[in-house]
C-alpha angles and dihedrals in degrees: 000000000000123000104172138353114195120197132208135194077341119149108289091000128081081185134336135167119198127186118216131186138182097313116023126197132205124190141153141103123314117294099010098124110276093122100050091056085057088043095053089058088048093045086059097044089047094053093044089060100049092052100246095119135098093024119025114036149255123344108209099180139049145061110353115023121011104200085167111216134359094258083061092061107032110101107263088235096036112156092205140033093241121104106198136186118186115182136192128207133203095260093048092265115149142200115194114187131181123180129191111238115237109180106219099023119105092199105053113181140257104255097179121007106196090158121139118233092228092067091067091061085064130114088252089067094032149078091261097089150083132190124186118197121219093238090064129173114280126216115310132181085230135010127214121262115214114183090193093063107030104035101032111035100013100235123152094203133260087268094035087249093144095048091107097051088039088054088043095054099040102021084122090043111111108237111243107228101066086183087065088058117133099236079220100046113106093233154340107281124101104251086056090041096055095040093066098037087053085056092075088060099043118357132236085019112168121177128213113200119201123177133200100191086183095060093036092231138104147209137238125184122163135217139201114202112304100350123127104260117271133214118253087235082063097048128083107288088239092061099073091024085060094040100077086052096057097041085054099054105035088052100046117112117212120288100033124125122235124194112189123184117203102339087175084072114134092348131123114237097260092059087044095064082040093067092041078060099046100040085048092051080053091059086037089066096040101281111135107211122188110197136194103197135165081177109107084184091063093052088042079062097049084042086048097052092048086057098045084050095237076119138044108221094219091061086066131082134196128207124176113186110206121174119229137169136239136175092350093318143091125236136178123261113202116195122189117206120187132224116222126211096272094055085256111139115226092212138033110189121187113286088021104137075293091122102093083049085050095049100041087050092052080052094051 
C-alpha cells in the first residue's frame, strides 16, 4: 500500500509530497494537477511493463497514460533538468527515481536509481491493480474478449473494454472481500454481487451475459423484473459507464490498487453517494482506492460511511488542488482537509465542494 508519493519537476508541481491511505481523495478545479498525480503512478507502472525500470528510464508514452515528450513533462519553472518520483510503501519500502530531462525524447533516462528490489513487488507493478479511466467504453451491442488480460493476468481494461468478458469468465466466483456483500443480492458470487449493487444505480437491474467465442466478443442485455432483456445500447448511458467500477472493486482481493477517474460520470446523485459507500466499503477490506472526483455526492458517501463506522476516518485522506501564481507562473496549492470520526470535515477552503452552499446563497 502507498503512504506517500513525492514530484518533482513534474508537470504543474515544482515539488510536491502527498500522503495517501487507504482511500485517497482529488479534487479541485479543472486542470490543477489531479490527474497528473494519477499519471506519474502510471508512468511508473508503464514503464515497469515495458522493461524499461529499474534500469533504463521513463517511458512517456503507451498503454496506459501519453504525456508526449519530455518537454511535455519537465515543470515550466524547473530549476533543474531532472523529473523525479520518490515513493513510500506501507512497510517503509522506497523507491527513489530521477530521471534526465531530454526535451524532445519520450523515453528520458534513469539517472540514479536508489530503488529497492522489494517496491516493485507492490500492487502498483502487479496484478493486483486496476485503473479506469475517466473516458470509459459506452454502450456497445457487443464488447471485446481478451484472454491475455482477462484470463492471465484479471484486468477489466483502462477503459473497462474487457468488463463483460471479465464478468463472463468469473460471474460463479465468490468475491473475495464478504464485508463488500449487498445485504439484497441472492449470494456471494460476483454476477449476484454486482447485480445488487447495480441496483443502487439503477433498481431491479438484472444482467444477461452471451458469449461467441468464434468471433472473441460478448454480449450484454439487461433486464428489470420481469421485462424481455434489453440491449445495453437501450439501456441508460451510466449503467455500463458505472459496471467496470463495480466489477473492479467487488473482485478485488486485498492488497490491490485501484485508481478511479470520475466515478460520479453519467450517475444521478443517489448512485453517486452510492459509489462514495461502496468504494469506502472497498478501503474499509484492504483495498487501497485512489479517487479523482468533482462529484461532492461521491465524498458525502465516503463521509457517510466514516459516520456509520463502516470506515475509520484515519484510514482516509483529502487532497484539494487550487492554482495560484507566483512571480509570473502558475503553481499548484494542495490543501488537505481531514475527515473526523462523525463525517464532519475540519476545513472547508474556497472551491472545496463549497459550490451548491455558494449558489443557494446568490438565490437567497
Amino acid at each position: 500500500m502507498i503512504r506517500s508519493l513525492v514530484l518533482k519537476n513534474f508537470k504543474p508541481f515544482e515539488f510536491e509530497q502527498l500522503k495517501f491511505r487507504h482511500l485517497t481523495l482529488l479534487s479541485g478545479l479543472n486542470s490543477t494537477g489531479k490527474s497528473s498525480v494519477i499519471q506519474a503512478l502510471l508512468l511508473l507502472r508503464q514503464s515497469y511493463q515495458q522493461s524499461l525500470l529499474p534500469d533504463i528510464g521513463l517511458a512517456l508514452n503507451g498503454d496506459l497514460v501519453c504525456i508526449g515528450t519530455a518537454q511535455d513533462a519537465l515543470f515550466e519553472a524547473a530549476k533543474d533538468d531532472v523529473i523525479g518520483f520518490d515513493l513510500l510503501l506501507e512497510d517503509d519500502t522506497q523507491g527513489r527515481w530521477r530521471f534526465d530531462y531530454n526535451r524532445e525524447a519520450d523515453v528520458i533516462a534513469l539517472s540514479s536509481p536508489k530503488t529497492a528490489p522489494e517496491v516493485y513487488k507492490s500492487s502498483l507493478f502487479s496484478d493486483k491493480f486496476h485503473y479506469l479511466q475517466a473516458e470509459r467504453i459506452g454502450p456497445r451491442t457487443y464488447f471485446e474478449i481478451s484472454d491475455f488480460q482477462v484470463r492471465q493476468h484479471e484486468q477489466i481494461g483502462t477503459r473497462g473494454e474487457y468488463t463483460a468478458h471479465f464478468l463472463s469468465t468469473y460471474r460463479d466466483k465468490d468475491i473475495p472481500n464478504s464485508n463488500l456483500s449487498h445485504p439484497e443480492a441472492k449470494s456471494l458470487n460476483l454476477k449476484d454481487q454486482v447485480e445488487a449493487w447495480m441496483g443502487e444505480v439503477s433498481p431491479g437491474t438484472r444482467i444477461e451475459i452471451k458469449s461467441n467465442q468464434d468471433m472473441d466478443l460478448v454480449n450484454f442485455q439487461y433486464s428489470y423484473g420481469l421485462s424481455n432483456p434489453y440491449r445495453a445500447t437501450n439501456v441508460g448511458f451510466g449503467i455500463t459507464y458505472t459496471l467496470p467500477i463495480i466489477v473492479a472493486v467487488l473482485s478485488s482481493p486485498p492488497g490491490t490498487l485501484i485508481l478511479l477517474e470520475n466515478p460520479e460520470a453519467h450517475l444521478h446523485p443517489k448512485g453517486q453517494s452510492k459509489m462514495g459507500e461502496l468504494l469506502a466499503l472497498a478501503a474499509s477490506c484492504g483495498v487501497q482506492v485512489v479517487i479523482e472526483t468533482h462529484s461532492d455526492h461521491v465524498l458525502n458517501g465516503i463521509r457517510l460511511a466514516v459516520h456509520g463506522g463502516k470506515l475509520d476516518y484515519q484510514n482516509v485522506q483529502l487532497h484539494y488542488f487550487q492554482r495560484q501564481e507566483k512571480e509570473g507562473y502558475d503553481f499548484i496549492e494542495v490543501v488537505s482537509p481531514k475527515i473526523r470520526a462523525n463525517g464532519r470535515i475540519d476545513q472547508w477552503p474556497d472551491g472545496f465542494f463549497d459550490q451548491m452552499e455558494k449558489d443557494l446563497m446568490e438565490l437567497i
